[in-house]
C-alpha positions, 0 to 999 in steps of 0.5 A: 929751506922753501916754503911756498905759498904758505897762505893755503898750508894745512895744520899740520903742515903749520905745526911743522913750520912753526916747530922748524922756525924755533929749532933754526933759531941758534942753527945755519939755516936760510929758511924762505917763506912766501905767503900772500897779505891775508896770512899773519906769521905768527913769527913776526917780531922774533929777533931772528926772523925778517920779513920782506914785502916783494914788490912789483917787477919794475919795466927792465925787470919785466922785459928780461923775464920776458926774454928769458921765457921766450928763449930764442924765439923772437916776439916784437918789441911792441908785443913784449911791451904789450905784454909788461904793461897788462901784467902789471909787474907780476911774474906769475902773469908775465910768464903766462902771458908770455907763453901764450902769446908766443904758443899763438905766435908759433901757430900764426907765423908770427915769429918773425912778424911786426904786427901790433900787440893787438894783432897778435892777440894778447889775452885781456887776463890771466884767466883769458891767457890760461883758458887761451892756453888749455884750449891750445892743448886740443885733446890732451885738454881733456886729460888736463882737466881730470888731473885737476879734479884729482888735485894740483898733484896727482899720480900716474897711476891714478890718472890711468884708472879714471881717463877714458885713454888707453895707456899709449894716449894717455902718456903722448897727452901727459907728454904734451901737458909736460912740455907745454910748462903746465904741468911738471913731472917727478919720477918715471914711468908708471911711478910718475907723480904729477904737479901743476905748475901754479893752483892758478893753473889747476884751477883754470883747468877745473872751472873749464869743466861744467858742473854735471861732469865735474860731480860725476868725475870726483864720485868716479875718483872716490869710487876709484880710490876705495876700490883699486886703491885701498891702501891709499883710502885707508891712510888719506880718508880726508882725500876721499871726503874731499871728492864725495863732498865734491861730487854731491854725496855729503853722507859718504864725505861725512864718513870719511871726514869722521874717519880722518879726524879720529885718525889724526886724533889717534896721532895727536894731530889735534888742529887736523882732527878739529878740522876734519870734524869741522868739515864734516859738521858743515856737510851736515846741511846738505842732509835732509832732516832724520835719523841718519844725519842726528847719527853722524852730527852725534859721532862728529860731536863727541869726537870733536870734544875730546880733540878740542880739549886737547888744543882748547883745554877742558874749560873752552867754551867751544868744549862745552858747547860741542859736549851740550850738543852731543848729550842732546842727541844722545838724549834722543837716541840712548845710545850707551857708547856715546853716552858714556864718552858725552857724560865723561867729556861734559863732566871734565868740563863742569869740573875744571871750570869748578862747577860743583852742582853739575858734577854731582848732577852728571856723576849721578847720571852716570851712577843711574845708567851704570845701573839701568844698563850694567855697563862696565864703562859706565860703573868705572866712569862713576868711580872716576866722576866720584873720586874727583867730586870728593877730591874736590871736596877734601874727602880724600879717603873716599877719593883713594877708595873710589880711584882705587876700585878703578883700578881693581876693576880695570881690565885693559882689554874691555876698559881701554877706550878707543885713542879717539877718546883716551882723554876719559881713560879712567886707569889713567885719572886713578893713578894720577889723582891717587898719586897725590892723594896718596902723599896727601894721606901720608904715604909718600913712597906709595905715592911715588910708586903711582906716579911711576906707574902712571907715567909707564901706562901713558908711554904705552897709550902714547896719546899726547893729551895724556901724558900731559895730564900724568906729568902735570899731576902724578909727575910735576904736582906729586914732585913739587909737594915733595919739594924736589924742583929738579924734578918739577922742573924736567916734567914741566919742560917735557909738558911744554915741549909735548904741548907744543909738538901737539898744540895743547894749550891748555897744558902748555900754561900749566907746564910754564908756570911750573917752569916758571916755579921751578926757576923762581926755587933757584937764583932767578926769583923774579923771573920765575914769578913773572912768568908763573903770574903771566901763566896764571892769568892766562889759564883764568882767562880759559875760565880754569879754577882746578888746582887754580888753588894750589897754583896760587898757593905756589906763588904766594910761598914764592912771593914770601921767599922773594921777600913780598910778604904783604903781596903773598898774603893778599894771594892767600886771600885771594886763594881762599876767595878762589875756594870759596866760590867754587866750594873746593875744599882740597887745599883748606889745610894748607891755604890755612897753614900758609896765611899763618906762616905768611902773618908770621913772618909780617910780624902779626901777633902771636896769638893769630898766627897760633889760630891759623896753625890750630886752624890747619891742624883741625882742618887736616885731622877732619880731612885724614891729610896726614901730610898736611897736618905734619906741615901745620903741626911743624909750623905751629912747633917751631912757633911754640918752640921759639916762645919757650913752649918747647915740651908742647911742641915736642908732645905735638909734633913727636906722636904725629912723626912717629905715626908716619910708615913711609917717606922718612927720607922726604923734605917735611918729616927730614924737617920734623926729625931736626926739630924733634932732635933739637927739641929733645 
């Protein structure tokens, strides 16, 4: 496998290429890059990949290559000198040089001729040579130069609509580019695709042209492709933004580059969406001040969110600012659609990041506008800002109650936003969140129900962004509180391999860490908990404190089962730091429940161990965390009963067991019947 040039490669295309040398790795494959210095491999230092710097071609070299192109036609010993000596070893440059210089010699007579190089008129550059070159091509030139506004490889097709040629013209021009070396032909007729040689070449061509005709060519190929090529407008938007912002019309560019970007969003193309976008904010400055360029600078920023939240994570900085730009402008306008996926992408941002204040700010916006408007989208959304708010906070009856209106509420045909915005689809954040919460509040098999659920509806989304969000939560976090590793274990892989396939890094630490748990549950302690604290660095590093405290929870018990208890605790600590600062109460319960079994087990006094147990017990009962209540109350039974206290456990632990409806074949209340049975 080749792959050429590769310091101009596209996103996507990188995609593909950092995918293939990853797959190659165990496989028989040669796989050939060639990039000039300015381009970084990302691959370097893998074991299986050597990279080789290419030299100049020596003196023998030089000549040989020469000859080789010259073929049986003779040119001066002096002449081929001449020419290895100004090209200076490179071969892109000998080989120019040389068809030049023997096109000239052709024409001259001088075959046969013992003339200087001086005579024969060697060109000083490259460019010289190619410029020396085209204009040998006479009016064929002038085809050459509208093919290289189309692009280094056009087609037949469209090359016939734009030049002024009638078609038997046209192909004797196009025969003679071909033979000529400049450009290579692939397919027949009027199928032929095109390609120049070198973009050295295409470029050469393009700069002959003066920049008046140039603008007016690239309109005539946008205004082309849109009328006599709909299809290919419709699947390469980018191409025509490319021509439009070429030709001097940023408003139309614009359009398409807008259009480009939610098509690569669409399909989880998320570097190629932010690119687009990109593009399209930067051919802003060529607007005049007014309403329409605040329009399109909205359009582009709100869309620009939801792509950088997929490749950055919602607590990016560059989320943050992109989402603060856009509710300026909304500000300004009132425009509802864009309101709403503003305040959703600003929330998720605030929220991440753990801060508090803004969430409650920006969920009563939203309450306030559903009001004002009585916008269905708006109502949902201050469900969903609701029910994360008092998740965050430890109220899990209101958050189940508000997550489960979205689903009451729900109606896919009006409520299933655009794919450019699926990242806030609010059925998809109440299943996942209600997943959990559902085990939290005892009802496992509900829960499990949820996940199932949620899992079916993103398939049927099928956007990258989330489907990792339901295998993080609904499916990794519900399965890692009900202690079942195999199955954390095959959702974290899935979340890595998703991430990678669609750049989502944020996701991508989430799912090793859980990869890493889950190889820290079987024989390999230590190299599950390096990788968990690497990951877990990283995501502090992106400024991300949601589930910061259950992860950090993970670890500790961990660290405890590696037999680092003292280091498990100084993690506790450091998760009830990591609460307090950002005024989560989610997991008070079982941070509480933890510290106690952690003191336990460093052998600290009975009667503190006992506190933090009562302390869990009480927290859990206030939160109706029934789950996490039967955790703190088994902890505290086992400690009684192995002081003697064993009637006081059983009267503690019997009455919360028998409370349970569901989920009696799950690990804690497997542990609670045990118990009970060796209590009685």
């Amino acid at each position: 496998m080749i792959f050429e040039d590769v310091h101009w490669i596209d996103p996507t295309s990188l995609e593909l290429l950092d995918r293939t040398v990853e797959r190659i790795r165990m496989l028989p494959v040669l796989l050939v890059v060639t990039f000039r210095p300015e381009f970084t491999p990302p691959w370097s230092g893998q074991p299986h990949v050597s990279m080789m710097t290419l030299g100049r071609l020596g003196q023998r070299d030089g000549v040989a290559l020469v000859e080789h192109v010259l073929g049986q036609q003779d040119l001066p010993a002096e002449a081929i000198q001449g020419i290895v000596e100004r090209t200076d070893g490179v071969p892109l440059y000998l080989e120019e040089f040389t068809k030049a210089v023997a096109e000239m010699c052709a024409e001259g007579d001088h075959a046969q001729s013992t003339a200087s190089s001086a005579s024969l008129g060697i060109p000083a550059t490259l460019h010289a040579s190619l410029m020396a070159r085209l204009d040998r091509l006479g009016a064929a030139k002038k085809v050459a130069q509208i093919a290289a506004v189309i692009g280094r490889e056009f087609s037949h097709d469209l090359l016939a609509a734009v030049a002024p040629y009638a078609a038997t013209e046209l192909r004797a021009f196009i025969d003679q580019l071909t033979s000529s070396g400049m450009v290579f032909r692939r397919g027949t007729a009027a199928d032929s695709l095109y390609l120049f040689k070198h973009a050295l070449v295409q470029d050469a061509a393009y700069n002959t042209l003066l920049r008046r005709p140039r603008q007016q060519l690239h309109g005539k190929i946008a205004r082309t492709l849109e009328e006599l090529f709909p299809g290919r407008a419709a699947r390469e938007p980018e191409v025509l933004a490319h021509h439009f912002a070429k030709a001097g019309q940023a408003a139309r560019a614009i359009d398409y580059w807008l259009i480009a970007g939610k098509q690569a969003a669409q399909r989880s193309a998320n570097l190629e969406a932010i690119d687009h976008f990109s593009r399209g904010l930067k051919a802003l400055e060529a607007l005049p001040l007014g309403s329409e360029k605040d329009w399109k600078e909205l359009a582009l920023q709100t869309a620009l969110g939801t792509a950088l939240i997929s490749v950055h994570g919602y607590a990016a900085s560059q989320t943050g600012a992109a989402y603060a730009r856009a509710r300026i402008l909304c500000r300004k306008f009132g425009d509802a659609a864009a309101l709403h996926a503003t305040l959703s992408g600003e929330f998720v941002y605030h929220f991440v990041r753990g801060d508090r204040a803004m969430m409650r700010r920006l969920t009563k916006e939203a309450r306030r506008t559903a009001e004002r408007t009585g916008d269905d989208a708006f109502q949902l959304a201050g469900h969903r800002m609701d029910g994360i708010t008092a998740m965050y906070d430890g109220s899990f009856i209101e958050a189940s109650h508000e997550f489960e209106t979205i689903l009451s509420l729900y109606d896919p045909d009006r409520h299933r936003p655009p794919p450019v915005l699926y990242i806030h689809d609010p059925k998809i954040s109440a299943l996942a969140y209600l997943a959990i919460l559902k085990w939290i509040l005892g009802q496992s098999d509900t829960a499990r129900g949820l996940a199932i659920e949620a899992l079916r509806y993103a398939e049927e989304l099928k956007q990258a962004n989330l489907t990792a969000h339901v295998r993080t939560y609904a499916g990794a976090g519900l399965h890692e509180l009900l202690g079942e590793t195999s199955a954390v274990r095959r959702h974290a892989d899935a979340i890595v391999a998703l991430a990678d396939q669609h750049s989502l890094h944020y996701w991508r630490l989430n799912g090793l860490f859980l990869r890493g748990w889950a190889i820290a549950q079987g024989a390999s302690v230590e190299e599950g908990l390096a990788v968990m604290r690497q990951n877990l660095r990283a995501r502090s590093a992106l400024g991300v404190s949601w589930y910061h405290v259950r992860y950090l929870c993970m670890l500790a018990t961990t660290l405890q089962k590696s037999g680092a208890a003292e280091s498990a605790l100084a993690v506790v600590a450091e998760a009830k730091d990591q609460a307090a600062c950002h005024c989560e109460h989610m997991w008070d319960a079982e941070v509480e429940r933890i510290e106690a079994e952690m003191l336990e087990v460093c052998a600290r006094s009975t009667v503190e161990c006992e506190a933090r147990f009562q302390s869990a017990l009480v927290t859990a009962r206030r939160q109706s965390a029934k789950s996490f209540e039967l955790r703190a109350a088994l902890g505290l039974a086992k400690l009684w009963a192995e002081h003697g206290r064993g009637d006081e456990a059983r009267d503690l632990l019997w009455p919360l067991y028998e409370s349970f409806t569901e989920g009696f074949n799950t690990r804690d209340l497997t542990q609670a019947r045990q118990l009970l049975d060796k209590l009685h």
